[in-house]
N, C-alpha and C positions, 0 to 999 in steps of 0.2 A: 081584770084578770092578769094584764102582763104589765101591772105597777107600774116604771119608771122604764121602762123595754120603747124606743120609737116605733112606729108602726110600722117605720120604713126597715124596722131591722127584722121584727118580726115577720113583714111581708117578703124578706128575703130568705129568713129559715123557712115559711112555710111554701115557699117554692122551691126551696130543697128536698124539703119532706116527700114533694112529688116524686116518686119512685116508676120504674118500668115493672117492678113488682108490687102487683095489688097491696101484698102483706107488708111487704115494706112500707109503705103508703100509709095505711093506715096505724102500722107500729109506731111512725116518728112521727105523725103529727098528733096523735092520742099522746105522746110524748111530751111534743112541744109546746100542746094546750094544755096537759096539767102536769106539770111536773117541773117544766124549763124554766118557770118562773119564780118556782124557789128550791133551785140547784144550788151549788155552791158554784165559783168561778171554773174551778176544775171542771166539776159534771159538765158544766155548759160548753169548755172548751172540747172534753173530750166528745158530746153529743155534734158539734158542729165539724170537727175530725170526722165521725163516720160518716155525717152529710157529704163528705168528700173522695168519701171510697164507692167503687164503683158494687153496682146491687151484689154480683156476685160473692164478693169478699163480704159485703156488710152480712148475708144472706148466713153465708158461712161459719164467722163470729157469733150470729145469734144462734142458729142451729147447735153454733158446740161444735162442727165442726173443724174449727181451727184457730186458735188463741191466740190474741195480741201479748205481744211484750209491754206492753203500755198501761198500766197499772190505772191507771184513770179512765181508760177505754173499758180495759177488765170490768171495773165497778161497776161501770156506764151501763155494758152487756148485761148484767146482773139483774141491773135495774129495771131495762130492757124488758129484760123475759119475766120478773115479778109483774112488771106494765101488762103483760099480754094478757097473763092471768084474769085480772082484774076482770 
């Protein structure tokens, strides 16, 4: 499932994915088991960016309540909320 990904790097995103919000939680790691593995380098760098903001702001940018300048983040978001759908 995550090709040529070490386990140890993967077991690092998925301890990020652990959020203080439920819905966070389960949005980035539903993420990062299908999707992270065939991202482009961008998507991957901007998904590992919002693993670094805190829930509130990440919470925010999903909702639409508030928009990154960061054009690879933006997409991320997109892709994000298409993810939720599913």
């Amino acid at each position: 499932m995550f090709g040529w990904f070490s386990m140890s790097e993967i077991a690092r995103l998925r301890w990020l994915c652990r959020r203080g919000m439920k819905e966070l939680d389960v949005l980035m790691t539903h993420y990062l088991e299908h999707h992270y593995p065939g991202a482009t380098a961008a998507e991957q760098q901007a998904f590992e960016a919002l693993l670094q903001m805190p829930d509130p702001d990440l919470y925010s940018l999903i909702l639409g309540r508030s928009e990154s300048t960061d054009e690879d983040i933006t997409q991320l978001i997109k892709i994000l909320r298409a993810t939720h759908a599913e």
